[in-house]
Legacy VTK file of the C-alpha trace (Angstrom):
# vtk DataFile Version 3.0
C-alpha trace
ASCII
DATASET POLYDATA
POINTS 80 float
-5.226 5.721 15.635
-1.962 4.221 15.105
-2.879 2.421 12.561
-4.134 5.025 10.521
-0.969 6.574 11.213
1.356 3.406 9.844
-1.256 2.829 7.000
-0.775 6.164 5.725
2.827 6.039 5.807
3.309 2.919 4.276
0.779 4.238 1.286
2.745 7.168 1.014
6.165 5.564 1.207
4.857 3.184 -1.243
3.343 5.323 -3.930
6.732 6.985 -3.443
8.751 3.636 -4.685
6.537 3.380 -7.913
6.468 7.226 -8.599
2.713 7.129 -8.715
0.459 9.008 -6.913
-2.157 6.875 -4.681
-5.967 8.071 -5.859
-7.593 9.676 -3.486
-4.605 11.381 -1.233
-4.402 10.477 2.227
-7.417 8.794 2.530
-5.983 6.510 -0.440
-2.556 6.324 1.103
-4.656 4.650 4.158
-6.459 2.225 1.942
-3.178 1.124 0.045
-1.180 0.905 3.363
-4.411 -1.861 4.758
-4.826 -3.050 1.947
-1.525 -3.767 0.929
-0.307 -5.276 4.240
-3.181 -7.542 4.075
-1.744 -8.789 0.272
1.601 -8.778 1.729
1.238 -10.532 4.851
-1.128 -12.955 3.156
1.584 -13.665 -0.025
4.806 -13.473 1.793
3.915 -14.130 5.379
4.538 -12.483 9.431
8.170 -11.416 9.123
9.992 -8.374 9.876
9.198 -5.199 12.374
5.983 -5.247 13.691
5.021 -1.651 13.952
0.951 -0.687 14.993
-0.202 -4.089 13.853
1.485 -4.058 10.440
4.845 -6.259 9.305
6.614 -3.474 7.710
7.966 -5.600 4.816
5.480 -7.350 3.576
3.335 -4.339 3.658
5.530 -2.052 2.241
5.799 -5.148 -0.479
1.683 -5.255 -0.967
1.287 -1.793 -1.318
4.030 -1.331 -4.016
1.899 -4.537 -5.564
-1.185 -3.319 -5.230
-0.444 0.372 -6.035
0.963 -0.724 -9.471
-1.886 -3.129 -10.535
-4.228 -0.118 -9.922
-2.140 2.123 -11.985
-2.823 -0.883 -14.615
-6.223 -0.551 -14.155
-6.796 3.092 -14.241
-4.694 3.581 -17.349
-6.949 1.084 -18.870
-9.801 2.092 -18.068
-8.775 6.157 -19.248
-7.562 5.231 -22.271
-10.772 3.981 -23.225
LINES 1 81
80 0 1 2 3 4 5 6 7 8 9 10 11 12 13 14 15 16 17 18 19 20 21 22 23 24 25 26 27 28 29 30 31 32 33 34 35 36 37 38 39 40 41 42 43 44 45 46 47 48 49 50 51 52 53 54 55 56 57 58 59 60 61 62 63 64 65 66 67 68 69 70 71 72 73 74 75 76 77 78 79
């Protein structure tokens, strides 16, 4: 449960940063905050705050990463 929690936060916060809003509302805030603290950790490594499983930086760093390449992709693919 906590990690939903923390996952959802760090989507939020995240889609915050860019000014974007993450598709799919909390349940996409989720997805980008798992998703991007896999990228993260896996690019940048294990450092920083360990909160519910997730290394705060490098998550918060994924999900910014990840958030923006699917605002690439979604603006592609609309103005289609």
């Amino acid at each position: 449960m906590w990690s939903l929690i923390v996952g959802g936060v760090l989507g939020a916060i995240a889609g915050a940063i860019m000014g974007k809003d993450v598709p799919g509302g909390i349940i996409g805030n989720i997805i980008a905050g798992f998703l991007g603290s896999w990228l993260g950790t896996s690019l940048i490594g294990e450092w920083g705050p360990n909160i519910g499983g997730f290394y705060i930086v490098p998550a918060l760093i994924g999900a910014v990463v990840l958030i923006f390449i699917v605002s690439l992709v979604l603006r592609n693919t609309r103005s289609r």
